[in-house]
MARBATOR-459299 format. One line per 3 residues: for each residue x, y, z of C-alpha. Coordinates in pm, whole numbers, plus 50000, padded with zeros to 5 digits. Example, Ala and Ser with C-alpha at 12.3 -4.5 7.8 and 13.67 -1.06 7.14 Angstrom:
BEGIN
51230 49550 50780 | 51367 49894 50714
***
This chain:
BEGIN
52356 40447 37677 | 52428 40762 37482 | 52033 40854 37508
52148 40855 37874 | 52361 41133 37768 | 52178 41311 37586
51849 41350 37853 | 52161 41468 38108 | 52236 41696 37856
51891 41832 37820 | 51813 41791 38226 | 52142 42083 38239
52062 42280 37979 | 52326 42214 37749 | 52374 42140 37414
52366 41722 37247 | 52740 41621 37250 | 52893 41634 36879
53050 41311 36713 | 53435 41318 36697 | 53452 41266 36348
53245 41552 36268 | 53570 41791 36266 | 53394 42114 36221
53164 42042 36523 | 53216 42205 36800 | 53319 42056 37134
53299 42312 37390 | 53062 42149 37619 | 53251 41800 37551
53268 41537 37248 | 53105 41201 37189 | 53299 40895 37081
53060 40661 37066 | 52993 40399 36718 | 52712 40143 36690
52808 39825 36737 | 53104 39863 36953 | 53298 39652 37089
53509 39626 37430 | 53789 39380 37267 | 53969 39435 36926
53906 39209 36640 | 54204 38972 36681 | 53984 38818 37005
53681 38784 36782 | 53884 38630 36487 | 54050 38364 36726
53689 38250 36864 | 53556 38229 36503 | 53308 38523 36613
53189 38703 36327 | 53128 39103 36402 | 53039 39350 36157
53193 39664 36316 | 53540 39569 36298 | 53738 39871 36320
53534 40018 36621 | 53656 39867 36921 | 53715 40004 37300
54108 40081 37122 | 53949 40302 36844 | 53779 40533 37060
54102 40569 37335 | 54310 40661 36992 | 54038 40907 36908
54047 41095 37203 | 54410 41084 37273 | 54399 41280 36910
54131 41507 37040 | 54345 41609 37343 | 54651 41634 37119
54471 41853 36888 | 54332 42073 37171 | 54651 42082 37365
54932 42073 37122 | 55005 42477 37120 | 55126 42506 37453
55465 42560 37539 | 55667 42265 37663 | 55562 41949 37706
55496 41992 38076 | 55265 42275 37972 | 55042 42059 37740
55026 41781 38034 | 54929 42050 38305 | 54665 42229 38112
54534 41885 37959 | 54476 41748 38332 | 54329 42085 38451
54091 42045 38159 | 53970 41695 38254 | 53966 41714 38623
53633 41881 38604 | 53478 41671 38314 | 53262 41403 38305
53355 41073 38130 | 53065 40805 38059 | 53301 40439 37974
53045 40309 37804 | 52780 40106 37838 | 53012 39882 37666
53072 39490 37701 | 52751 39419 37558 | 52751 39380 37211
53089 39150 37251 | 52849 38854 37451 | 52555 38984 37179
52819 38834 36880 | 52880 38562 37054 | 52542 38450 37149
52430 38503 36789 | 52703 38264 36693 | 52578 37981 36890
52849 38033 37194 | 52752 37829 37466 | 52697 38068 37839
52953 37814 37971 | 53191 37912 37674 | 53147 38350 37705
53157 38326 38052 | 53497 38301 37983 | 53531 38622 37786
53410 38792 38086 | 53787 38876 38226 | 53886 39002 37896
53572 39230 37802 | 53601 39404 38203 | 54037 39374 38133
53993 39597 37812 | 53710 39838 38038 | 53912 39878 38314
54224 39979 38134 | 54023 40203 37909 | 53978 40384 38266
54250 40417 38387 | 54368 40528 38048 | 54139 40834 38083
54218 40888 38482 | 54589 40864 38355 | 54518 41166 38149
54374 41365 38414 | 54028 41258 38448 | 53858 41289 38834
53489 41197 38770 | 53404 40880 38542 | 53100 40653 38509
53161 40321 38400 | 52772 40116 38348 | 52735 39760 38347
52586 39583 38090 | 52148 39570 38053 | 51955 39257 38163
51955 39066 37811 | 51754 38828 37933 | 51445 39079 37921
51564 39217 37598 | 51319 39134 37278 | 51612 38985 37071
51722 38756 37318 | 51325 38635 37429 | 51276 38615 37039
51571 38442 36914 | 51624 38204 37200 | 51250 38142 37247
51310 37824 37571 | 50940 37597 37582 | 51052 37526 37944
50858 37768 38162 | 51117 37702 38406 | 51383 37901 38211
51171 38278 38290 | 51160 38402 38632 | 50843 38622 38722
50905 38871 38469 | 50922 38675 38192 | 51260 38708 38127
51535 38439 38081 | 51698 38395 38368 | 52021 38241 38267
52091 38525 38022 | 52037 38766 38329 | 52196 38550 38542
52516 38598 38276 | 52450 38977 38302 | 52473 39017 38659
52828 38792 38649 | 52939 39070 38418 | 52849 39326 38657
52966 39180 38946 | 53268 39137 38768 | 53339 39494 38677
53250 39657 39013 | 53514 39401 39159 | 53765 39548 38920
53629 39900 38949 | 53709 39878 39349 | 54039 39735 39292
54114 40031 39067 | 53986 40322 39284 | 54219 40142 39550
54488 40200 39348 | 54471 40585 39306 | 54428 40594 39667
54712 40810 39814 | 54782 40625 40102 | 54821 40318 39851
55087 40576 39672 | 55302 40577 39975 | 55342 40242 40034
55650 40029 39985 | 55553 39773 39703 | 55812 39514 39826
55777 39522 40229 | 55585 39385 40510 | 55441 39586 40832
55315 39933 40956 | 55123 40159 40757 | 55330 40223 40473
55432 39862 40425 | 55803 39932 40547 | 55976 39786 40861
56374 39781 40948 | 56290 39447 41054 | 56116 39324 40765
56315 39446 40492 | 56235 39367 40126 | 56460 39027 40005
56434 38881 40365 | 56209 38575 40356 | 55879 38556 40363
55836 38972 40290 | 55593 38976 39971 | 55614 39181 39652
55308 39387 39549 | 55094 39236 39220 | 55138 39565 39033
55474 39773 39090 | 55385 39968 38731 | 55137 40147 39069
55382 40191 39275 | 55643 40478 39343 | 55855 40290 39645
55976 39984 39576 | 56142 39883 39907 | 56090 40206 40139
56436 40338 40006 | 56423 40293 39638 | 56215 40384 39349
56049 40128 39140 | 56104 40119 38785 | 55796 40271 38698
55905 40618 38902 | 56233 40608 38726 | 56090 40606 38400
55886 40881 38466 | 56168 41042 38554 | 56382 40950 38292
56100 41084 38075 | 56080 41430 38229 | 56469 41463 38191
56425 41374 37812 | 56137 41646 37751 | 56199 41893 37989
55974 42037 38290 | 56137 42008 38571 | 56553 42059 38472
56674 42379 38502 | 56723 42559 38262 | 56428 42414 38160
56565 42226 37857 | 56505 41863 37786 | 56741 41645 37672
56580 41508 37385 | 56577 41872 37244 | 56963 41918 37312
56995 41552 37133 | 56801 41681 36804 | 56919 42050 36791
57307 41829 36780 | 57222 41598 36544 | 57060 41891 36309
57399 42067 36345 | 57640 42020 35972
***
């Protein structure tokens, strides 16, 4: 997928992206995280399914911690801690992010190792879990514009029509390929564009408003219907939400504001706590 990259690159006129490890690269027109092999789940999934995988300490994780360090790196000599936020989000809003193609190679181990379909079908959830939280990691850090692939058609891929050679003519559909390995494919897919929906949903501002524990109207609040009384539901994800029952805050908002008290932004004088709590414990 990163030759997809690369021939954007080239369609735009600008430069091939530079690895992130290459430190004295530079990464003006953006920076590539991508490793061979990768993997969308960390090795402790792997271990547990007696999965062997060669790339061990190149996972989805490894390449979130990367750029978190790139964006600390690039960000860290602003003023305040509000200033780094603000000028990190500017910076992304008007990036591009490719999330992957990635998925892949975690069904690729597992085939090699004899995994029944039956059995990696049921990685599926975990594999699109790990990609979907990998976006919304990136949107949480100000990205607008991502692409997030699906995985390829293994069933047409040489390795698979090599390795798992079926004599039952039956098992190719008019392309030659296997279908059952496709078949697996487009579960994937259909999988992750599910989960990709429900996430856009959830950055939808009219979504924002809404009371998480409510019932009725457009922003999920009625006098009549009041959050506690029976049969009023609770929303699956209040970590989402800013309301909780039309009145209060959920947790989630508090801690946000708990955290903006601690490192200043919005207090006035602007002067966060945890910098009055360190400056006093420095004191003889």
């Amino acid at each position: 997928m990163l030759n997809v990259i690369f021939s954007e690159a080239t369609n735009l006129g600008l430069p091939f992206l530079n690895p992130y490890l290459d430190k004295n690269a530079s990464f003006e027109h953006g920076v590539n995280f991508a490793v061979a092999g990768v993997t969308a789940l960390d090795k402790s999934f792997f271990t547990e399914k007696n999965i062997y995988v060669p790339f061990m300490n190149s996972s989805l994780g490894f390449q979130l911690n990367w750029l978190k360090g790139h964006l600390n790196s690039k960000f860290n000599n602003h003023p305040g801690v509000q200033s780094n936020l603000t000028a990190c989000s500017k910076y992304l809003e008007n990036a591009l992010f490719m999330v992957g193609e990635i998925g892949g190679n975690d069904y690729n181990y597992a085939f090699l190792e004899g995994k029944p379909i039956s059995e990696v079908m049921d990685y599926v959830p975990y594999v699109v879990d790990a990609i979907i939280e990998a976006a919304r990691t990136v949107i949480d850090h100000g990205a607008a514009q991502l692409i997030v692939p699906g995985i390829f058609p293994i069933g047409c891929m040489p390795s698979y029509l090599m390795t798992f050679y079926d004599r039952n003519p039956g098992a190719y559909d008019q392309n030659n390929c296997l279908k059952y390995f496709n078949s697996f494919a487009e579960f994937h897919n259909l999988q992750l564009t599910d989960a990709l929906s429900r996430l856009r949903s959830s950055f939808d501002r009219n979504t924002l408003l809404k009371s998480c524990c409510g019932k009725g109207g457009d922003y999920n609040f009625d006098v009549r219907n009041m959050c506690g009384m029976q049969d009023v539901p609770v929303c699956a994800s209040p970590k989402t939400m800013i309301s909780w029952d039309g009145v209060h805050l959920t947790q989630a908002a508090y801690n946000v504001m708990a955290d903006e008290l601690m490192m200043g932004g919005y207090t006035s004088p602007n002067y966060g706590l945890w910098m009055k709590w360190t400056c006093n414990n420095l004191k003889p």
